[in-house]
C-alpha positions as CSV (number, residue, x, y, z in Angstrom):
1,X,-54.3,40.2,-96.6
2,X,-56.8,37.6,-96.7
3,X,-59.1,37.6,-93.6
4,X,-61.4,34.8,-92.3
5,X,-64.8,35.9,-91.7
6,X,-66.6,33.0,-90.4
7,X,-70.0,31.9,-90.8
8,X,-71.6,34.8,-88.3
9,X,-75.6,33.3,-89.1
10,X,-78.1,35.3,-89.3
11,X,-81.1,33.3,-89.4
12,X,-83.9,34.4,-88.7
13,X,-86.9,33.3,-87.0
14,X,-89.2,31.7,-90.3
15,X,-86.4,29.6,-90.7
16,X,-85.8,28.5,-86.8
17,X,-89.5,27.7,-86.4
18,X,-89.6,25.7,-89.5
19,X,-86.9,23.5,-87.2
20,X,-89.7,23.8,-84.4
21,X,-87.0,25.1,-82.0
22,X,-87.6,28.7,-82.1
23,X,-87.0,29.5,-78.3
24,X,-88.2,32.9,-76.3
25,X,-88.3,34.9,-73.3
26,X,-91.1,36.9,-71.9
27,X,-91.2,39.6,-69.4
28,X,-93.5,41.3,-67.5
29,X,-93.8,44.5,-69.4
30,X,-93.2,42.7,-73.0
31,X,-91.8,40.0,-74.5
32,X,-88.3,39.1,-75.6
33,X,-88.8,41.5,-78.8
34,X,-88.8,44.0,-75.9
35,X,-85.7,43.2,-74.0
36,X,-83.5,43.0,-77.1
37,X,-85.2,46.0,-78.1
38,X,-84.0,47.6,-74.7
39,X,-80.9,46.3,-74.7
40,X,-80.3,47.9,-78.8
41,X,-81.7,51.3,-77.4
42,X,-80.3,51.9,-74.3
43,X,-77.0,49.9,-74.7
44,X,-77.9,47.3,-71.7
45,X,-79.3,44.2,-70.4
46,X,-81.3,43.4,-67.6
47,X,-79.5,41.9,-65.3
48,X,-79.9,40.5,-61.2
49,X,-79.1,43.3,-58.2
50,X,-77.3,40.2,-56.5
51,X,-75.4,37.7,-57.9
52,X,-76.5,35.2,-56.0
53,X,-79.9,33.7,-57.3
54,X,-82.4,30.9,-56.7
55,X,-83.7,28.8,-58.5
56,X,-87.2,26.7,-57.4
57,X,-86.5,23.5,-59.7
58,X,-90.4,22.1,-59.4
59,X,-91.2,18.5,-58.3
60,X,-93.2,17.9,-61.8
61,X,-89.4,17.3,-63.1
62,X,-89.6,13.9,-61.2
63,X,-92.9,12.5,-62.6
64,X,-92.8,14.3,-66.0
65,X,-94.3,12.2,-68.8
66,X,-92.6,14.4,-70.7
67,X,-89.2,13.3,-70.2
68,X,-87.8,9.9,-71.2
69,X,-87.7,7.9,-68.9
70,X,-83.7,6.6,-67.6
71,X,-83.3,10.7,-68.3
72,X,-80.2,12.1,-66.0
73,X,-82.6,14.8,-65.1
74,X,-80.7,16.4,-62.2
75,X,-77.6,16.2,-63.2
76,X,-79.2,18.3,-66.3
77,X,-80.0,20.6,-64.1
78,X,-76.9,20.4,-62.4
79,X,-74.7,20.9,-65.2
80,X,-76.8,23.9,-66.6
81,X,-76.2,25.4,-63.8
82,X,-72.8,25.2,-63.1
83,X,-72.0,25.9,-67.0
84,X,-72.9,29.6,-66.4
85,X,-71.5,29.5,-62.8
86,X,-68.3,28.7,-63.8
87,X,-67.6,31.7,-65.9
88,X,-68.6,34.4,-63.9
89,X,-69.1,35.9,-60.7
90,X,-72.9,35.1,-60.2
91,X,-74.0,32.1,-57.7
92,X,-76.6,30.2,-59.0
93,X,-78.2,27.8,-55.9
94,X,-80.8,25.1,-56.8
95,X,-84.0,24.1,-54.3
96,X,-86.5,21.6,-54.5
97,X,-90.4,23.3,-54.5
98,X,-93.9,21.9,-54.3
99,X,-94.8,25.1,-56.9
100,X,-95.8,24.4,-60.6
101,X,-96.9,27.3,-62.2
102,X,-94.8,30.2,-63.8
103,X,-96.1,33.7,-62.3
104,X,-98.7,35.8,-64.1
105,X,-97.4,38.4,-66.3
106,X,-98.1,41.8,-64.9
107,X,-95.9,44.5,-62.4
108,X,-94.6,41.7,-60.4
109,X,-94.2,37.5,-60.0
110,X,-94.5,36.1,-56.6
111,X,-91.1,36.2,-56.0
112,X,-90.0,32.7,-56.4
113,X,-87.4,32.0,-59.2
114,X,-89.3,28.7,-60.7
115,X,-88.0,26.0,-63.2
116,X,-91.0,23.6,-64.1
117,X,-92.4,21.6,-66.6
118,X,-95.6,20.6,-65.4
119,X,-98.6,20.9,-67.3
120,X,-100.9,23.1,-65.7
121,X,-103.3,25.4,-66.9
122,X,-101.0,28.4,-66.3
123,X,-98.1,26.8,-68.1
124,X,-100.2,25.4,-71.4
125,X,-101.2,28.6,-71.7
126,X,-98.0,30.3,-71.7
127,X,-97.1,28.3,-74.2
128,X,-100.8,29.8,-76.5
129,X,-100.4,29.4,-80.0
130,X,-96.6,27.9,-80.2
131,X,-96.6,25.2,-78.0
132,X,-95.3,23.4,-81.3
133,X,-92.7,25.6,-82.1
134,X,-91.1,26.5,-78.6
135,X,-88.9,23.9,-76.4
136,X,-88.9,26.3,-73.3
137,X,-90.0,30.3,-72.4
138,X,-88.6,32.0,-69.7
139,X,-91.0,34.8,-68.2
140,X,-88.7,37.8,-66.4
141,X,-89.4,40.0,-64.1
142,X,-87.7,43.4,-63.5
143,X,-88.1,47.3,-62.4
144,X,-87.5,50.5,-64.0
145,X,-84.1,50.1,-63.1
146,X,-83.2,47.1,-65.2
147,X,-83.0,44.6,-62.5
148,X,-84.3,41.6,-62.6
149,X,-86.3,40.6,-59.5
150,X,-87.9,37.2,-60.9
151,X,-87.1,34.7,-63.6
152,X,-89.4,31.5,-64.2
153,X,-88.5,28.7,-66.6
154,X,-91.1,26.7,-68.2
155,X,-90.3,23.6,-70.9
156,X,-92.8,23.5,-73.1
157,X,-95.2,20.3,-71.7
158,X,-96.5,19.2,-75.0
159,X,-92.5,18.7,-76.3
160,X,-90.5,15.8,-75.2
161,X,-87.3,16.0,-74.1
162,X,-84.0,13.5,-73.4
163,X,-80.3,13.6,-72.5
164,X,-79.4,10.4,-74.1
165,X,-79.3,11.5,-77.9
166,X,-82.8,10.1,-78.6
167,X,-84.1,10.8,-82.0
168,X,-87.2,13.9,-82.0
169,X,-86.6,14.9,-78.4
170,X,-85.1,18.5,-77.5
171,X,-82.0,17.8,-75.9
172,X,-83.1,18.2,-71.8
173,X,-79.5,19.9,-70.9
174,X,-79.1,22.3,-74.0
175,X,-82.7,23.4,-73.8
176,X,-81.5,24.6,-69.7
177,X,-78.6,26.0,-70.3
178,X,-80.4,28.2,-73.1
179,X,-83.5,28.8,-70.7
180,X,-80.6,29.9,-67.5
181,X,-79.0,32.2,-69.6
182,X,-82.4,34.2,-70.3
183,X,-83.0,34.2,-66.7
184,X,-79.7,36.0,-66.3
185,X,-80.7,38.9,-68.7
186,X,-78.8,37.5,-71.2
187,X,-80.8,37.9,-74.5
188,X,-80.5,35.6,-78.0
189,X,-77.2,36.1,-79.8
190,X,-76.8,35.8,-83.8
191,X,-73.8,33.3,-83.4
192,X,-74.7,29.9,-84.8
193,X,-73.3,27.3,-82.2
194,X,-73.6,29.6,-79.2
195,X,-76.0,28.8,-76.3
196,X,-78.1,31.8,-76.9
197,X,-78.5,31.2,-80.5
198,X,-82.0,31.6,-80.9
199,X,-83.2,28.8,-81.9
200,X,-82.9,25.0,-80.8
201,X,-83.8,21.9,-83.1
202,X,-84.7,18.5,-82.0
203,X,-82.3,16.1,-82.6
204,X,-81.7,14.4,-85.3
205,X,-83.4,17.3,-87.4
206,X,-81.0,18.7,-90.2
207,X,-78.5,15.8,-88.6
208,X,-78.0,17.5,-85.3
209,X,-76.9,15.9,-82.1
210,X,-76.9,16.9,-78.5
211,X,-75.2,20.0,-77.6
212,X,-72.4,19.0,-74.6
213,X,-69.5,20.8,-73.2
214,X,-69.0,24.3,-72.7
215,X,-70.1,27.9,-73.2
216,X,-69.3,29.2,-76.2
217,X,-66.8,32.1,-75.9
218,X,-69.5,34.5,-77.1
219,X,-71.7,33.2,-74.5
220,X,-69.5,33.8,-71.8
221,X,-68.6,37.2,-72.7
222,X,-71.4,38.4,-72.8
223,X,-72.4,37.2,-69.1
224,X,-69.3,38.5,-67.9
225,X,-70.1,41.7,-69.1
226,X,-73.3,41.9,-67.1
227,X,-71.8,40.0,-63.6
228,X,-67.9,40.2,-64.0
229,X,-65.6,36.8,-64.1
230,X,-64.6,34.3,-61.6
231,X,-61.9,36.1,-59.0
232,X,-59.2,33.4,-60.2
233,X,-59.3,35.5,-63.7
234,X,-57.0,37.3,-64.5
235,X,-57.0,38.8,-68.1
236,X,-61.1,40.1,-67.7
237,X,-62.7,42.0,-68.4
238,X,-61.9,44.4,-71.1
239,X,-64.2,46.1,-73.4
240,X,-64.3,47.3,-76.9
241,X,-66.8,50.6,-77.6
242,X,-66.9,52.2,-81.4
243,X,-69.2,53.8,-83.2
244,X,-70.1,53.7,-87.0
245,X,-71.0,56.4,-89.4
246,X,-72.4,56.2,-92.7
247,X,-72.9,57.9,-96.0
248,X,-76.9,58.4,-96.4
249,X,-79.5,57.4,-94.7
250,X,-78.4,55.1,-91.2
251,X,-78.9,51.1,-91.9
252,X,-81.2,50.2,-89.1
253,X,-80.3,46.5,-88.6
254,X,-76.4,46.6,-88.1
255,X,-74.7,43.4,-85.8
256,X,-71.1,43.7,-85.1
257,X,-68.9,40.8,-83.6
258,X,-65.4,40.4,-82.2
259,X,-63.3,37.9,-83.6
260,X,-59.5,36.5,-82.1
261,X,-57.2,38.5,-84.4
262,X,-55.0,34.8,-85.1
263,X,-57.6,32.3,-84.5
264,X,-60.4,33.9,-86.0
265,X,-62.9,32.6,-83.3
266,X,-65.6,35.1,-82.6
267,X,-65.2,36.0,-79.1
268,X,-68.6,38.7,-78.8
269,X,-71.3,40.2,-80.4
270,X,-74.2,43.2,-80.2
271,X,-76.2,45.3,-82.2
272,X,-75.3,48.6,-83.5
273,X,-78.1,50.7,-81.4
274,X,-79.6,53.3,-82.6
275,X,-77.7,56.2,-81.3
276,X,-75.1,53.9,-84.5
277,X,-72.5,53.1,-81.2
278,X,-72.1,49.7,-79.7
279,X,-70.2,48.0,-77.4
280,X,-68.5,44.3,-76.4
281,X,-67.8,43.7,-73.1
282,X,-66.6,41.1,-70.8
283,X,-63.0,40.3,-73.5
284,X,-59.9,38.9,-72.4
285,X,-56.9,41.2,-73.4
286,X,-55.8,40.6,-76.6
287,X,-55.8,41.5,-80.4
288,X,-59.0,41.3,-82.1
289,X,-60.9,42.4,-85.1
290,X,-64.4,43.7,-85.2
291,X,-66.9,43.4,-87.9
292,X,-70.0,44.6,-88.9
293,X,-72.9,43.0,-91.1
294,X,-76.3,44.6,-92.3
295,X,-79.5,42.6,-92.0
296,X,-81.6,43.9,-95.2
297,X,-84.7,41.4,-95.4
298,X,-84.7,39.9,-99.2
299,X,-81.2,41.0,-100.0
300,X,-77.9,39.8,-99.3
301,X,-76.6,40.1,-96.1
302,X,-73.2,42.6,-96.2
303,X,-70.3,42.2,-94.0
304,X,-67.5,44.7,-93.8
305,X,-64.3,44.9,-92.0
306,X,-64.3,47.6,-89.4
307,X,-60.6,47.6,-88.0
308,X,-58.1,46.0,-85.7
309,X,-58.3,46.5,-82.2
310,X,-55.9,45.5,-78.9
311,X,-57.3,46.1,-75.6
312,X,-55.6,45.9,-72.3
313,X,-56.6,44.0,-69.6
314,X,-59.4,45.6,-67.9
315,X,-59.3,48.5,-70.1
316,X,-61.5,50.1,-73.2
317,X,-60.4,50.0,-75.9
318,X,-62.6,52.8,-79.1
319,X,-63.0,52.0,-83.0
320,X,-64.9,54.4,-84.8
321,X,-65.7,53.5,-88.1
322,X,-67.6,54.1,-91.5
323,X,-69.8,51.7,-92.7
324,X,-70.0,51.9,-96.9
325,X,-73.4,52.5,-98.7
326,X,-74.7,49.3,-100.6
327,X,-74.0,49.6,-103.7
C-alpha cells in the first residue's frame, strides 16, 4: 500500500533567517528555546488560567511609520483575533491603550497584555541584535504553574509591514495571527504552511504572497488542546498518546505528526519528549495515521510509519511503537 507522506518541513532556523522572517517568543524565565524545551520535557504548554484574555492594542498602531500607509490596520487586528477565537473556547477582547513599551523581563510584567509597535527604547532593544531578522517577538509571562499571567506583542519597528500584498513588507495580518498564537502558549510548529511555522518571509521573497484565510488544522488542534473547542463542536476533542522504543541508543530529536487516514492532511504535531512518549491533542474523531521523523543535523532527515489509529470522540486513543536504527 502506497502511503502519502507529505512535505512535513523541517527547516531549520539558518535557513528561516536567511528569509529574514525567523520569528520568536521570549519569556520571563528564558526564551522561546525554553518554552519548547518545557513543553518536550514535561509534555505541556503554557497556557492562560482564564480564557478570557486582554489584549492592550497601543496607539503607536495609528501613527506607525512603519506601516503603509491606506493599511487595514484594525481590521488586521481584528481578524487575528477572531482567527484563534473562532476555534476554541478562549475569548480574546481587544482595548485601546496610551502604553508603548513591552514589560521588562524578570519575575513579572506589569500586568497589562500589550500589542505595540512603537519604537521606544524598550522595544529597539528587545529587538538587540536581530532587529533584521525578526518581524515580531512576543515576551510571556507565567508562574511555576505554567500559567501564563502576561503576554506582550511587539513588531519589530525597524521592519515594515502591509496588508495589501506590497512587495518587501511582512504581511501586517499573518505576522498577528503568528504573534497571538504565542501569546496563547502555543509554541512554533514544524508544519510548513501552518501559522506557527517558525518562520515568516516578506513577500515576494522565494515568490510568496500574503497569507489569508484560516488556521491551519494543525494550528487549531493544537489550541484546542490547551483551551478546548467552541461549545457548538461536536466531534472534539480526542487525543492520540504513544510511545516509541528503539534499538540502541534513544534519537534525541524525534517529531511525530497526525495525518487524516483518506485525505492525507496533517491534522497535529509534537515532539517525541524525552521520557520517548508524546502526545496529540485537540483531534476530531476519526481514522488517522501517525508518523515519526528524526532530525539528525548533516544527514538525511528519516520518516517512518508508526501505525494506524481511530479515536473516538472525546476519547484517547495509545500507539506504541518502535522506531528502526538508521542504517
Amino acid at each position: 500500500m502506497n502511503r502519502f507522506v507529505p512535505a512535513f518541513s523541517l527547516i531549520l532556523a539558518l535557513t528561516a533567517a536567511a528569509f529574514g522572517g525567523l520569528v520568536a517568543s521570549e519569556s520571563s524565565e528564558g526564551n522561546s528555546a525554553k518554552q519548547e524545551q518545557r513543553s518536550k520535557d514535561l509534555g505541556q504548554r503554557l497556557r492562560w488560567k482564564d480564557g478570557s484574555i486582554r489584549i492592550a492594542v497601543s496607539d503607536s498602531f495609528e501613527s506607525s511609520t512603519n506601516i503603509k500607509f491606506g493599511s487595514d490596520v484594525s481590521g488586521a487586528i481584528e481578524r487575528s483575533l477572531a482567527a484563534w477565537r473562532s476555534v476554541s473556547a478562549v475569548d480574546l477582547v481587544s482595548v485601546s491603550s496610551e502604553r508603548d513599551s513591552v514589560s521588562p523581563s524578570g519575575n513579572a510584567g506589569d500586568g497589562v497584555s500589550l500589542l505595540t509597535i512603537a519604537g521606544t527604547s524598550e522595544n529597539v532593544l528587545f529587538f538587540a541584535g536581530a532587529a533584521d531578522l525578526l518581524s515580531a517577538k512576543t515576551r510571556v509571562f507565567y508562574n511555576r504553574r505554567g500559567q501564563i499571567t502576561e503576554a506582550d506583542i511587539v513588531l519589530n519597528p525597524f521592519a515594515q509591514f502591509s496588508t495589501d500584498g506590497t512587495y518587501g513588507t511582512f504581511d501586517l495580518e499573518a505576522t498577528l495571527r503568528h504573534e497571538i498564537g504565542h501569546l496563547l502558549g502555543l509554541t512554533h510548529s514544524e508544519v510548513a504552511g501552518s501559522t506557527m511555522y517558525a518562520s515568516v518571509t516578506r513577500i515576494g521573497a522565494l515568490g510568496s504572497r500574503p497569507v489569508r484565510g484560516l488556521l491551519s488544522a494543525d494550528d487549531v488542534s493544537t489550541v484546542r488542546a490547551l483551551y478546548g473547542s467552541p461549545e457548538d463542536e461536536e466531534r472534539c476533542c480526542s487525543v492520540i498518546t504513544g510511545r516509541l522504543t528503539f534499538s540502541g541508543k534513544a534519537h534525541r530529536d524525534i517529531s511525530i505528526w497526525v495525518q487524516e487516514k483518506v485525505s492525507g492532511r496533517v491534522v497535529g504535531s509534537a515532539k517525541l519528549a524525552r521520557n520517548r512518549s508524546f502526545k496529540i491533542a485537540g483531534l476530531y474523531s476519526g481514522d488517522y495515521e501517525v508518523y515519526a521523523n528524526e532530525n539528525s543535523p548533516g544527514k538525511a532527515s528519516q520518516t517512518q510509519f508508526l501505525g494506524e489509529v481511530t479515536v473516538a470522540e472525546r476519547k484517547s486513543s495509545v500507539i506504541v511503537s518502535r522506531f528502526a536504527k538508521r542504517r
